[in-house]
mmCIF file of the C-alpha atoms, coordinates in Angstrom:
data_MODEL
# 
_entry.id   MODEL 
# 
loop_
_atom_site.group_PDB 
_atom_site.id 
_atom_site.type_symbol 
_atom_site.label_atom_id 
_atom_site.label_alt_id 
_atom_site.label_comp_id 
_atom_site.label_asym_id 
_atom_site.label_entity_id 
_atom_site.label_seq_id 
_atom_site.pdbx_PDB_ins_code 
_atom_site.Cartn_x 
_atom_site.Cartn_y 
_atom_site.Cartn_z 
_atom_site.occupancy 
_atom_site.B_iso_or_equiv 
_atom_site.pdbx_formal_charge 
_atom_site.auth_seq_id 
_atom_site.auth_comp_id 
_atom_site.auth_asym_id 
_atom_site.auth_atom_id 
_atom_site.pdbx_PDB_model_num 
ATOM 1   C CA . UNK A 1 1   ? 113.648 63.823  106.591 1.00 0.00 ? 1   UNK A CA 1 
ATOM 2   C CA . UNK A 1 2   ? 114.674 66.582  108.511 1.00 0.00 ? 2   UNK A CA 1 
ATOM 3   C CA . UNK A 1 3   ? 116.539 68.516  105.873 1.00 0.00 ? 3   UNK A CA 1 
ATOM 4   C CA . UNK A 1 4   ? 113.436 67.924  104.067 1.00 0.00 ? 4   UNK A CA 1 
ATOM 5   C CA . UNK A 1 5   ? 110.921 69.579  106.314 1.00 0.00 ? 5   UNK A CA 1 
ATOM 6   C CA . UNK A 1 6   ? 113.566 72.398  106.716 1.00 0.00 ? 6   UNK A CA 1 
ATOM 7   C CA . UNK A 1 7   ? 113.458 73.315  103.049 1.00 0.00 ? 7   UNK A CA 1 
ATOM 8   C CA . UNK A 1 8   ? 109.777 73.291  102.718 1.00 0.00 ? 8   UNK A CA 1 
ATOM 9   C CA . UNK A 1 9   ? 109.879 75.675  105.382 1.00 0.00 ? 9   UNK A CA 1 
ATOM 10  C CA . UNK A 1 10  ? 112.285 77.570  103.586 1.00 0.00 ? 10  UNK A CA 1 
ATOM 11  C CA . UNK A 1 11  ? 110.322 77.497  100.468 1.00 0.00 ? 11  UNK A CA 1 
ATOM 12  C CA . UNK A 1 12  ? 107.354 78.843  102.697 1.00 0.00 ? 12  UNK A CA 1 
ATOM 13  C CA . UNK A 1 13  ? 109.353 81.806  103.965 1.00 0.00 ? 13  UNK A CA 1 
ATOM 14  C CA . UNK A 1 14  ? 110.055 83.092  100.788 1.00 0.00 ? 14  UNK A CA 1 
ATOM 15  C CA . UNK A 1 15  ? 106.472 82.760  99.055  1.00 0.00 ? 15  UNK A CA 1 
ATOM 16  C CA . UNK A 1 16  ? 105.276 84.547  102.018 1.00 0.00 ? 16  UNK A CA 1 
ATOM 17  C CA . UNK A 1 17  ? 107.976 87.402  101.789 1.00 0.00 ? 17  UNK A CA 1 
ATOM 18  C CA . UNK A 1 18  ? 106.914 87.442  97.654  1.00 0.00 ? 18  UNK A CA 1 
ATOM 19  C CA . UNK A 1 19  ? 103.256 88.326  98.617  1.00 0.00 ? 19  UNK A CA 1 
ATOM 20  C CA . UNK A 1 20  ? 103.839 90.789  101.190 1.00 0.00 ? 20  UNK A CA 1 
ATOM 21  C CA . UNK A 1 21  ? 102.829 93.794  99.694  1.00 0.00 ? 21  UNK A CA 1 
ATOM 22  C CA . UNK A 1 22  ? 100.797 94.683  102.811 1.00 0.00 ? 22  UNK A CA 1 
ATOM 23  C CA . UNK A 1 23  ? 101.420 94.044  106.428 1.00 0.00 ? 23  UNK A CA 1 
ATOM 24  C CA . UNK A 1 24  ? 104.737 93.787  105.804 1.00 0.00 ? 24  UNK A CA 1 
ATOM 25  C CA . UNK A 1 25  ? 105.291 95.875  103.513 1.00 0.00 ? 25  UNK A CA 1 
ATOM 26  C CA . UNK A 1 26  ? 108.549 97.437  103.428 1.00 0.00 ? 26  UNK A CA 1 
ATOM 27  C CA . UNK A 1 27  ? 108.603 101.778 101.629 1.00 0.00 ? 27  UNK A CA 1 
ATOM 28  C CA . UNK A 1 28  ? 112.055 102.562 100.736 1.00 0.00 ? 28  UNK A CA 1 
ATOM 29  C CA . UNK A 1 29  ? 112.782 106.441 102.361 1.00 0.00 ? 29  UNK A CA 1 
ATOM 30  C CA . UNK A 1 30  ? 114.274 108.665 99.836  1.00 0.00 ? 30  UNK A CA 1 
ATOM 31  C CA . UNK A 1 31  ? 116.956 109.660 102.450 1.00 0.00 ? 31  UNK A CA 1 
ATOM 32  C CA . UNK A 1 32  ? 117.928 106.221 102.815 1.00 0.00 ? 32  UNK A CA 1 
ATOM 33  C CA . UNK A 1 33  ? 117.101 102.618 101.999 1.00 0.00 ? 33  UNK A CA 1 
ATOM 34  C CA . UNK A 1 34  ? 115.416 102.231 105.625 1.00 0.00 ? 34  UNK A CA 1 
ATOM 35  C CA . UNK A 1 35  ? 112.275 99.876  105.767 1.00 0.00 ? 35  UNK A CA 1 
ATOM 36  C CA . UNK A 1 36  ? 109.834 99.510  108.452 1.00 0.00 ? 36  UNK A CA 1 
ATOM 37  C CA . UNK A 1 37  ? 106.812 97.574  109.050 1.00 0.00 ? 37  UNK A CA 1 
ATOM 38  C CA . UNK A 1 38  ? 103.096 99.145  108.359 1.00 0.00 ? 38  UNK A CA 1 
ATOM 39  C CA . UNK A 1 39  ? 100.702 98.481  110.820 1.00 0.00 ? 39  UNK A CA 1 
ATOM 40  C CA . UNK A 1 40  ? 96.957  97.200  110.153 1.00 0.00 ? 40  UNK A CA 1 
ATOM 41  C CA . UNK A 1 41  ? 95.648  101.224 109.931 1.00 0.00 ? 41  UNK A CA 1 
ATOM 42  C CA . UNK A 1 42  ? 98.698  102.331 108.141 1.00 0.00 ? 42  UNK A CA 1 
ATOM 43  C CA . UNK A 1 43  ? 98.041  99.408  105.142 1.00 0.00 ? 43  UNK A CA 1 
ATOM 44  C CA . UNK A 1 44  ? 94.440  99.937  104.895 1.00 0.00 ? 44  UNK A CA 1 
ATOM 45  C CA . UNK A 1 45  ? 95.093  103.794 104.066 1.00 0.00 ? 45  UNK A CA 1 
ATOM 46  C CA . UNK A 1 46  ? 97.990  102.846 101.698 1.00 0.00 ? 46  UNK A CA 1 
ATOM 47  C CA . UNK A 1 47  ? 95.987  100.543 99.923  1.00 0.00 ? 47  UNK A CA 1 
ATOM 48  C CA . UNK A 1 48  ? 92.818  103.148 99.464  1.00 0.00 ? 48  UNK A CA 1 
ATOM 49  C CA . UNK A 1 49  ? 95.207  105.871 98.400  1.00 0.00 ? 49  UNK A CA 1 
ATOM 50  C CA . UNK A 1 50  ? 97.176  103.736 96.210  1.00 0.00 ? 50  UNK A CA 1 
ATOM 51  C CA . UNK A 1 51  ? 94.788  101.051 94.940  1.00 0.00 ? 51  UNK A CA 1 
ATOM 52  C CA . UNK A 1 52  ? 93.797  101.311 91.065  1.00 0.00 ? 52  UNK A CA 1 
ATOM 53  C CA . UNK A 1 53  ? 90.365  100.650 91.425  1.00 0.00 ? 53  UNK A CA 1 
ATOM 54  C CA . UNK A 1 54  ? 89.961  103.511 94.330  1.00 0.00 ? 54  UNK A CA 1 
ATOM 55  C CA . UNK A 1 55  ? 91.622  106.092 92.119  1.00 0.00 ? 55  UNK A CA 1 
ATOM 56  C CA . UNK A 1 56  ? 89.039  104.896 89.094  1.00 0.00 ? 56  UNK A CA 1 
ATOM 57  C CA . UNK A 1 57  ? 86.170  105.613 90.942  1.00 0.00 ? 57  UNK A CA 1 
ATOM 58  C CA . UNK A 1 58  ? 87.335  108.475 92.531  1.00 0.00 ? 58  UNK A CA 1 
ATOM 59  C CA . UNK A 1 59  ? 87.888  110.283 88.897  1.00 0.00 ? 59  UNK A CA 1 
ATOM 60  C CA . UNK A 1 60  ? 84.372  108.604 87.818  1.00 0.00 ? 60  UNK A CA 1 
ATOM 61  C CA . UNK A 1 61  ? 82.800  110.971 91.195  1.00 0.00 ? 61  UNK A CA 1 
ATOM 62  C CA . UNK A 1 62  ? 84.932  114.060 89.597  1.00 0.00 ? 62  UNK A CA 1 
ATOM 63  C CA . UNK A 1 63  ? 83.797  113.183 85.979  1.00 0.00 ? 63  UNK A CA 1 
ATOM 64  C CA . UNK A 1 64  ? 80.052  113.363 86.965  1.00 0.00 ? 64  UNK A CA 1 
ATOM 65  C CA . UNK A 1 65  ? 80.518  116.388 89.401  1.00 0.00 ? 65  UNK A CA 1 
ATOM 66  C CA . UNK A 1 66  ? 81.584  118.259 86.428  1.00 0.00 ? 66  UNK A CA 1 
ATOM 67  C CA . UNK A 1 67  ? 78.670  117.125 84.113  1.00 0.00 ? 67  UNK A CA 1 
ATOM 68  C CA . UNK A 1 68  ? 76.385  118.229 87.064  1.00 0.00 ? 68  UNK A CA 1 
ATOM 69  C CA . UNK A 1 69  ? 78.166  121.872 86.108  1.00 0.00 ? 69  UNK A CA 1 
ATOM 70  C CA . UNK A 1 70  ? 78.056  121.431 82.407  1.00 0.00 ? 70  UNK A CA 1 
ATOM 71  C CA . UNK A 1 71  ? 73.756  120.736 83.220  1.00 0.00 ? 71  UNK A CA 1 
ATOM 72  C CA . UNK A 1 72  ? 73.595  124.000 84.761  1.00 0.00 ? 72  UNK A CA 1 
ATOM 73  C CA . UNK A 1 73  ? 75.204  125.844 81.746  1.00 0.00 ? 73  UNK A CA 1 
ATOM 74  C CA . UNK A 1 74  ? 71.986  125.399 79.920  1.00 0.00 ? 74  UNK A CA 1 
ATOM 75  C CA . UNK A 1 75  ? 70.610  128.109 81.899  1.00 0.00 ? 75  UNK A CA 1 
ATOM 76  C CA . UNK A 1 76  ? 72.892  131.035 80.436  1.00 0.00 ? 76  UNK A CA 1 
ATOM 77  C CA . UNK A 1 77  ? 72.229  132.366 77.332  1.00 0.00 ? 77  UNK A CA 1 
ATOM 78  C CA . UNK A 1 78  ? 74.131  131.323 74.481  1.00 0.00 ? 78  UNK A CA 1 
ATOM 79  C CA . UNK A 1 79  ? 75.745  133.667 71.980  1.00 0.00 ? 79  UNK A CA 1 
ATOM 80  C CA . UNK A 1 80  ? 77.032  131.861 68.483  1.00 0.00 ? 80  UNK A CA 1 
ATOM 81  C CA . UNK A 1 81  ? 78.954  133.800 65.781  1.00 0.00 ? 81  UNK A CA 1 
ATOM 82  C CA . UNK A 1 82  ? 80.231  132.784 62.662  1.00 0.00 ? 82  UNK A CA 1 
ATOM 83  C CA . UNK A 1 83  ? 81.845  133.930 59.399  1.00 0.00 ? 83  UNK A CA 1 
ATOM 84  C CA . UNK A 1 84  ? 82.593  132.207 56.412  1.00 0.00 ? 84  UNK A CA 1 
ATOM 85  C CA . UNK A 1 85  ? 84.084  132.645 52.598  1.00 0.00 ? 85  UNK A CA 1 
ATOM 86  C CA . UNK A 1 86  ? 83.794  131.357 49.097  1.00 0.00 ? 86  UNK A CA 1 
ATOM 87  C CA . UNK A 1 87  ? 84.242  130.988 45.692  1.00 0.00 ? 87  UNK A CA 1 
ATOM 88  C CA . UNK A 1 88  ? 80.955  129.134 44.092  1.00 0.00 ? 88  UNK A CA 1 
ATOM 89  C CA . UNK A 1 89  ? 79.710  129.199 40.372  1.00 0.00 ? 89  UNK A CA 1 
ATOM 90  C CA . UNK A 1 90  ? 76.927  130.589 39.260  1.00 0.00 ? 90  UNK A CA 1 
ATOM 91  C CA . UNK A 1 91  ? 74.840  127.875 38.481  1.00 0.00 ? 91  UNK A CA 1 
ATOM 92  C CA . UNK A 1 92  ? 72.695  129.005 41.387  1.00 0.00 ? 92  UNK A CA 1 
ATOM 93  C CA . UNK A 1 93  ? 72.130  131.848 43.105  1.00 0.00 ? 93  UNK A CA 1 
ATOM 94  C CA . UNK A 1 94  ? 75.385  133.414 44.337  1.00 0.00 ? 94  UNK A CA 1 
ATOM 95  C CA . UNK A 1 95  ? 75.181  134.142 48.021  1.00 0.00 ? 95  UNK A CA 1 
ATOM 96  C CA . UNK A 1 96  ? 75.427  130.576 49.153  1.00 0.00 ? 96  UNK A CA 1 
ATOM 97  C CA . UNK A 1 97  ? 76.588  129.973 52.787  1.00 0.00 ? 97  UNK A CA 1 
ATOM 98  C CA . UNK A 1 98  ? 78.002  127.077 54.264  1.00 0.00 ? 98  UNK A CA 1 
ATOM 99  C CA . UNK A 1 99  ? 75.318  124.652 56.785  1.00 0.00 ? 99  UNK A CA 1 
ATOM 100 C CA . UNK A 1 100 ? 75.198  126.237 59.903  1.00 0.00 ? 100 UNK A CA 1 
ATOM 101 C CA . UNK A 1 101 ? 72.698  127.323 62.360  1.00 0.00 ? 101 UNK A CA 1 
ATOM 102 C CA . UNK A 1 102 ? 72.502  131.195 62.661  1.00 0.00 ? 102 UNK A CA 1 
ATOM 103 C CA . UNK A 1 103 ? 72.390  132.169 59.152  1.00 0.00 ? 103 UNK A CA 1 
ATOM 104 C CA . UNK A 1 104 ? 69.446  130.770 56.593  1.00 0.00 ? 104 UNK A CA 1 
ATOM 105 C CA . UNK A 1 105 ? 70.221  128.993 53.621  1.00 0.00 ? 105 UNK A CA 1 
ATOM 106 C CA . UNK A 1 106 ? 69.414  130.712 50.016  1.00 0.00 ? 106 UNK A CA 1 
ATOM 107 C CA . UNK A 1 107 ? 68.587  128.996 47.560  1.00 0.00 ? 107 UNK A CA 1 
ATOM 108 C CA . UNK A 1 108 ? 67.608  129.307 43.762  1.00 0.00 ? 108 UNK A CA 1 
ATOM 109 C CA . UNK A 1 109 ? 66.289  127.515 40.201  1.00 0.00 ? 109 UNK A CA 1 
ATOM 110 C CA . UNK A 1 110 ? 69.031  126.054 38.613  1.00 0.00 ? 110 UNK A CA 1 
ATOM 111 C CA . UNK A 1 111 ? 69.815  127.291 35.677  1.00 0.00 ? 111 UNK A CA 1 
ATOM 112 C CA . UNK A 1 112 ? 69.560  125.226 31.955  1.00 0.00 ? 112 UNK A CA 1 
ATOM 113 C CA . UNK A 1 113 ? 72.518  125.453 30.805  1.00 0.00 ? 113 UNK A CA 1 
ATOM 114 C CA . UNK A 1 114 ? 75.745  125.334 32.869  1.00 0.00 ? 114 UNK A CA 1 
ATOM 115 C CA . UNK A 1 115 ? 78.556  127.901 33.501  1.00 0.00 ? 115 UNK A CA 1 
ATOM 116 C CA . UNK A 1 116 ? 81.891  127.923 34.835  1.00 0.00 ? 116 UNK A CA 1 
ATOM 117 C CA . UNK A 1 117 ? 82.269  131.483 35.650  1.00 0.00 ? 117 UNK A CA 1 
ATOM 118 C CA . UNK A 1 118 ? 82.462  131.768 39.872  1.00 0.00 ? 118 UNK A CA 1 
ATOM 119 C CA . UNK A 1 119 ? 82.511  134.573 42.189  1.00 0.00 ? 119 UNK A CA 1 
ATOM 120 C CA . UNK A 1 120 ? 83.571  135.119 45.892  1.00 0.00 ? 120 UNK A CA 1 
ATOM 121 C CA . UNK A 1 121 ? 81.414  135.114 48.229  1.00 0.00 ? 121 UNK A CA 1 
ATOM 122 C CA . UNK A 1 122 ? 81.386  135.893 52.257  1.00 0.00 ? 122 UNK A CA 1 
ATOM 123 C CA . UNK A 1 123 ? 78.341  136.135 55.344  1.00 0.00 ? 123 UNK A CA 1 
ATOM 124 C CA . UNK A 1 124 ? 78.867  136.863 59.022  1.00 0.00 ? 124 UNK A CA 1 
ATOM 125 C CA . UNK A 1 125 ? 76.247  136.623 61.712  1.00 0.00 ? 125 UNK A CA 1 
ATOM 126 C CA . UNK A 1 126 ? 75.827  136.403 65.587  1.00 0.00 ? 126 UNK A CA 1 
ATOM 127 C CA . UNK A 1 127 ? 72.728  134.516 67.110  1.00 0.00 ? 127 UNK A CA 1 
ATOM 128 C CA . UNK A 1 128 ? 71.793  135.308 70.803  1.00 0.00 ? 128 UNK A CA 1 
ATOM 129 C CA . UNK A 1 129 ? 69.747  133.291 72.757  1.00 0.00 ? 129 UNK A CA 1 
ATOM 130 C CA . UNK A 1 130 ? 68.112  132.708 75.852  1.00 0.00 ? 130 UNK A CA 1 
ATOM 131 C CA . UNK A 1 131 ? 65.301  129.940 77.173  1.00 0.00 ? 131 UNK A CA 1 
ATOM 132 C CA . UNK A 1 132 ? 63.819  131.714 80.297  1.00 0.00 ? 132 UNK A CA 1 
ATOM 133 C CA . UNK A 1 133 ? 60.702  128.814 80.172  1.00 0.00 ? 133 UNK A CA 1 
ATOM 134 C CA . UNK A 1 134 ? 61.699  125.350 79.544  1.00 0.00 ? 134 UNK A CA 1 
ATOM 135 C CA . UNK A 1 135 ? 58.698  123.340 81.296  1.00 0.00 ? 135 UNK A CA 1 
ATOM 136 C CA . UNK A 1 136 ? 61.686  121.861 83.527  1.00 0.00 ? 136 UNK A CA 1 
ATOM 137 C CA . UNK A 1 137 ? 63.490  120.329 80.691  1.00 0.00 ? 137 UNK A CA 1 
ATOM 138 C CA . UNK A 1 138 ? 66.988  121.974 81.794  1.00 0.00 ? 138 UNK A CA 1 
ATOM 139 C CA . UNK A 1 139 ? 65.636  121.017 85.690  1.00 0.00 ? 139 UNK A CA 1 
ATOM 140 C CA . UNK A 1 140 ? 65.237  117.602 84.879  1.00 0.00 ? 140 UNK A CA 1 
ATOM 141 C CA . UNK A 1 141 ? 68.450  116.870 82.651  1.00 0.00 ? 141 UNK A CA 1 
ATOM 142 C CA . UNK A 1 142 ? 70.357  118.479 86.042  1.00 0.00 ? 142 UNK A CA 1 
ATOM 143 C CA . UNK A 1 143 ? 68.536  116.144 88.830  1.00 0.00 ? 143 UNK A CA 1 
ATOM 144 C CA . UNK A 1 144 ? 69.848  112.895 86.150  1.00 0.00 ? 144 UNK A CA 1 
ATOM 145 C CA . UNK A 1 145 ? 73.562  114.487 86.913  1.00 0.00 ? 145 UNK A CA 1 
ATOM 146 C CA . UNK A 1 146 ? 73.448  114.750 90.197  1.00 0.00 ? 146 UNK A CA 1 
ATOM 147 C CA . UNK A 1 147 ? 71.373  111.297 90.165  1.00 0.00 ? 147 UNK A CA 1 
ATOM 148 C CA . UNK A 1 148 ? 75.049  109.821 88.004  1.00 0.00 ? 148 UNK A CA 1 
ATOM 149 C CA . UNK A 1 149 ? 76.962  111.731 90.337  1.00 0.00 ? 149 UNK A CA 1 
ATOM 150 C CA . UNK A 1 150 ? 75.075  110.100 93.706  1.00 0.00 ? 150 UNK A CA 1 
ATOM 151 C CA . UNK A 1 151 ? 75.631  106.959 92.078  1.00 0.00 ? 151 UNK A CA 1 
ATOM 152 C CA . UNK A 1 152 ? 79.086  107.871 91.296  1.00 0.00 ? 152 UNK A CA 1 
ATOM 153 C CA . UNK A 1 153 ? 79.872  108.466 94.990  1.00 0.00 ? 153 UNK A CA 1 
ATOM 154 C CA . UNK A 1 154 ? 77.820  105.404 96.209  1.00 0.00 ? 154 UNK A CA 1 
ATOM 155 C CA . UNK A 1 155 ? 80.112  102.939 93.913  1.00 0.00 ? 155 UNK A CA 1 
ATOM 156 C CA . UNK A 1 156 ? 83.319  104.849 94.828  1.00 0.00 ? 156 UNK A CA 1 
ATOM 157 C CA . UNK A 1 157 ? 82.344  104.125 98.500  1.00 0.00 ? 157 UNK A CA 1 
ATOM 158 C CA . UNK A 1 158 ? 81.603  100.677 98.196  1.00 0.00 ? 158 UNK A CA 1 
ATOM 159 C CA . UNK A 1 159 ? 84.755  99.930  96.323  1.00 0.00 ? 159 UNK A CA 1 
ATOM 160 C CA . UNK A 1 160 ? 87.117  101.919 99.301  1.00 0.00 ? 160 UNK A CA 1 
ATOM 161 C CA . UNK A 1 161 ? 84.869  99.383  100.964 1.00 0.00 ? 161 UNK A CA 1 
ATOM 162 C CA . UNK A 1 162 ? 85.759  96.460  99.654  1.00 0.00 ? 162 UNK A CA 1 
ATOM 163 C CA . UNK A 1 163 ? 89.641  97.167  99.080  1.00 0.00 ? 163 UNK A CA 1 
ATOM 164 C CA . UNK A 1 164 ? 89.740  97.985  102.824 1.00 0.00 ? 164 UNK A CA 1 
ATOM 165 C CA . UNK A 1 165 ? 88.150  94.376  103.557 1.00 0.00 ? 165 UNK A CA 1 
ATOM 166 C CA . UNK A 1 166 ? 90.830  92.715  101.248 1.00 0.00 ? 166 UNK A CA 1 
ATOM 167 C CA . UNK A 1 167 ? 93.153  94.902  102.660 1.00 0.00 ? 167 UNK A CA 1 
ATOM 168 C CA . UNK A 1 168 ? 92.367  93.642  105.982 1.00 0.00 ? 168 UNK A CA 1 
ATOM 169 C CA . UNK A 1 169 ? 92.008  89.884  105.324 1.00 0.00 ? 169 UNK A CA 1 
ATOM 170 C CA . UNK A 1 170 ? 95.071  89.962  103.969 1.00 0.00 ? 170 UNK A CA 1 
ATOM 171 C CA . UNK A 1 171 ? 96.962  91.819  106.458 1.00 0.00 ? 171 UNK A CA 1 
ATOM 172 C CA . UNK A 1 172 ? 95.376  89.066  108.422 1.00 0.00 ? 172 UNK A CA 1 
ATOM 173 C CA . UNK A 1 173 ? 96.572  86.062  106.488 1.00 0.00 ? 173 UNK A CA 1 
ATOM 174 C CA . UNK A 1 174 ? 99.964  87.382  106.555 1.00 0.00 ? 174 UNK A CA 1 
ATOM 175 C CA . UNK A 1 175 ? 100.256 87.513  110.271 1.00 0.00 ? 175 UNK A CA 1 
ATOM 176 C CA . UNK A 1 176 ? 98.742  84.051  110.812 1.00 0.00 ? 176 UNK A CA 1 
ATOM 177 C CA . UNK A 1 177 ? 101.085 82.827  108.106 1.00 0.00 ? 177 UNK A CA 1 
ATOM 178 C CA . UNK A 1 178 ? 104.208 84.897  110.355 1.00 0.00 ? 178 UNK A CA 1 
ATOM 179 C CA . UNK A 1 179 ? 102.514 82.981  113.574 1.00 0.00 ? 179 UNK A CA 1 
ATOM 180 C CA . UNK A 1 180 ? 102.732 79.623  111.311 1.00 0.00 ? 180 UNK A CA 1 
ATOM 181 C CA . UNK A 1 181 ? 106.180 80.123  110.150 1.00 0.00 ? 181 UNK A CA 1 
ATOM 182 C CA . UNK A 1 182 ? 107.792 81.119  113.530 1.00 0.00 ? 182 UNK A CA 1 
ATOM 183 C CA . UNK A 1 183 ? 105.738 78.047  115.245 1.00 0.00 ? 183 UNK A CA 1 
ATOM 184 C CA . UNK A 1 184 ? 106.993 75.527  112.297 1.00 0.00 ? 184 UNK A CA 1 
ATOM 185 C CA . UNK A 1 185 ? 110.763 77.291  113.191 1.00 0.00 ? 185 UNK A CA 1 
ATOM 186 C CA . UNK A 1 186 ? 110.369 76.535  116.968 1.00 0.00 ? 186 UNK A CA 1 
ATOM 187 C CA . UNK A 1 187 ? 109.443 73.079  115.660 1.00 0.00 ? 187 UNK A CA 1 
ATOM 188 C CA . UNK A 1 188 ? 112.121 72.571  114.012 1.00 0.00 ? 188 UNK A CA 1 
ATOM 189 C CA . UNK A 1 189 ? 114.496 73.746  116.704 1.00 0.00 ? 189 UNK A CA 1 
ATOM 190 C CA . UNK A 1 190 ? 112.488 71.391  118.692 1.00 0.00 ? 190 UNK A CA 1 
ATOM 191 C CA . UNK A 1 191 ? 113.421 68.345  116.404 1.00 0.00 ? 191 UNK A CA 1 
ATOM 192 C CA . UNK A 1 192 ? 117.086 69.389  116.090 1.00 0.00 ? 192 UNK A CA 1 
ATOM 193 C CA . UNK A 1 193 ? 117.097 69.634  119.964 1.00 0.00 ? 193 UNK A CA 1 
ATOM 194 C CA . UNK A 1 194 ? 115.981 65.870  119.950 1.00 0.00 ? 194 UNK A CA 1 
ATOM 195 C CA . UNK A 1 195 ? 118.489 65.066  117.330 1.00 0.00 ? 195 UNK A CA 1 
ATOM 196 C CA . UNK A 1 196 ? 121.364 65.630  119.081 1.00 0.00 ? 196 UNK A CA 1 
ATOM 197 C CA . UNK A 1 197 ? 119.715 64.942  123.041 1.00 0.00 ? 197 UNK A CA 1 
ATOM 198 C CA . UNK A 1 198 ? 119.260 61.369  120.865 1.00 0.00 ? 198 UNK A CA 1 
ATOM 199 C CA . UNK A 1 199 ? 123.090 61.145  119.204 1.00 0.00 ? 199 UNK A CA 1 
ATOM 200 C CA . UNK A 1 200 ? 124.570 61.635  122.636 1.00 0.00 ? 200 UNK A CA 1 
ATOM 201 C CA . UNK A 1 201 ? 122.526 59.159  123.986 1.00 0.00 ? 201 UNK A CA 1 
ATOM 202 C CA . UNK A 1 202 ? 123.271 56.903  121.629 1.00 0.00 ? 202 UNK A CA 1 
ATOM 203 C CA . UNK A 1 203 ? 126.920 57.636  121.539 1.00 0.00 ? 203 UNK A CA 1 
ATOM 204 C CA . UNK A 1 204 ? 127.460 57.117  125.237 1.00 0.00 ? 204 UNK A CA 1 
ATOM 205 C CA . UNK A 1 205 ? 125.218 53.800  124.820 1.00 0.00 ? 205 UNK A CA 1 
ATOM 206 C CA . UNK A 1 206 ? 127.702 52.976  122.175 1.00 0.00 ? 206 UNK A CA 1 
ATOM 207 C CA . UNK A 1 207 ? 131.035 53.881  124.582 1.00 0.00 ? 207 UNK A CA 1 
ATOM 208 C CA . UNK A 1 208 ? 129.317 51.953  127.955 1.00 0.00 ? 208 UNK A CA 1 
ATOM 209 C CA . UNK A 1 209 ? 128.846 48.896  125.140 1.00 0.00 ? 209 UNK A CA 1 
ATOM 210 C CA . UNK A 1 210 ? 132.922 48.898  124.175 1.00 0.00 ? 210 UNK A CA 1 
ATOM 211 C CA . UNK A 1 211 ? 134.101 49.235  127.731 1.00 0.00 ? 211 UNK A CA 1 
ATOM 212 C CA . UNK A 1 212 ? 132.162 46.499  129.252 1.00 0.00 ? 212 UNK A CA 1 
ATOM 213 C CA . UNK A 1 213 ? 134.106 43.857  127.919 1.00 0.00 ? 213 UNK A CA 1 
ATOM 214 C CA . UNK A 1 214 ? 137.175 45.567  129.238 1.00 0.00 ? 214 UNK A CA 1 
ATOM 215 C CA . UNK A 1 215 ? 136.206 45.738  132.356 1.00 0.00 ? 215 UNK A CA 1 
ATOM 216 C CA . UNK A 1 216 ? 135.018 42.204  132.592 1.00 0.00 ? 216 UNK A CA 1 
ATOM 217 C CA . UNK A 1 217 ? 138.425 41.240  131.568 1.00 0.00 ? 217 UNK A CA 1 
ATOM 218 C CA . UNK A 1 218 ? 139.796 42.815  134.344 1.00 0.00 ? 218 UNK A CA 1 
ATOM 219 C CA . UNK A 1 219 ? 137.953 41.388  136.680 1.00 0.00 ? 219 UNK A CA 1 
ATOM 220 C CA . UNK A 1 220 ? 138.448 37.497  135.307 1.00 0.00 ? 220 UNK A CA 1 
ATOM 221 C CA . UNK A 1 221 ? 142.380 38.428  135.124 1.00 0.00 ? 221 UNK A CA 1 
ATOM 222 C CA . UNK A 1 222 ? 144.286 36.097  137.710 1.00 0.00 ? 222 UNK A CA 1 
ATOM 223 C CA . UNK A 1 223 ? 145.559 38.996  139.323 1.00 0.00 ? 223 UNK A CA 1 
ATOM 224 C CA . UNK A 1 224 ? 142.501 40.087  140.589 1.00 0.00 ? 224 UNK A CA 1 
ATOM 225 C CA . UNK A 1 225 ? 141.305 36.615  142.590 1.00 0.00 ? 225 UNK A CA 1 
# 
């Protein structure tokens, strides 16, 4: 029975060294393969610099920072250029640009009967622009950034928050399983202890038994009366 309760203990020890990742923790040093123990502060700011979820939400906070910028670029001016070549038929007016934004479509009656003769074709243009009244259009689209980026920071907080807490319960847990393990060791040193304080008693039970015949012997022998 005793064997027994020693390699359940055993079996505890090493389940508890598998899930120390915090608490006990052990870094290796690049120098050398020294460990050492973390205490409660030291595991709480490995775990928020190290911690998936932290880093997520921290790049979610950068991600809505920069659209916060990328709303305030609507109040430069905006210059577009392009240029474009071709080679079209003359079924319709030659000329014909590409879709775009700065330069207006031409257009023409098609002609009745149809041709495969082509030509080559080319347009360049530059389109400047500027919005100076926007009846707080570009205002508005900028406060629903920085609204995304509040909100951002808010859930980037309250996970920190909450991987701290775990961080900290399970520092906890760890400790009180250390306390358990080192109590259930003393325990056992306890019961071995009694083991043997019982095997000597029984043994020297077991030697007083054998020798009192002897000595009774002795006593009965006719020499003795």
């Amino acid at each position: 029975m005793l064997d027994n309760y020693r390699a359940g203990l055993r079996w505890i020890t090493i389940t508890l060294v598998l899930l120390i990742s915090l608490g006990q923790t052990s870094l290796a040093q690049s120098s050398a393969d020294q460990k050492r123990t973390l205490t409660l502060e030291e595991a709480v700011d490995f775990a928020l610099k190290n911690y998936p979820a932290v880093r997520a939400s921290l790049e979610r906070v950068t991600a809505a920072q920069a659209g916060v910028g990328l709303a305030r670029t609507n109040y430069l001016p905006r210059a577009d250029v392009v240029w474009q070549t071709n080679r079209a038929t003359d079924n319709n007016i030659t000329g014909l640009v590409l879709p775009q934004s700065i330069i207006a479509p031409i257009s023409g009656p098609v002609p009745m009967a149809t041709s495969n003769r082509s030509a080559w074709g080319s347009a360049a243009g530059l389109l400047f622009s500027w919005e100076p009244v926007d009846f707080g259009y570009r205002g508005a689209k900028v406060d629903a950034a920085r609204a995304t980026r509040d909100r951002a920071t808010t859930e980037a907080s309250l996970t920190r928050l909450d991987v701290a807490v775990a961080t900290v319960n399970a520092y906890l847990t760890v400790l009180a399983a250390q306390r358990t393990v080192r109590a259930a060791e003393a325990d056992v040193e306890r019961r071995e202890t009694f083991d043997k304080a019982v095997r000597v008693l029984v043994d020297t039970s077991f030697a007083r038994g054998r020798m009192l015949p002897v000595r009774m012997q002795s006593w009965l022998a006719p020499g003795s009366i």
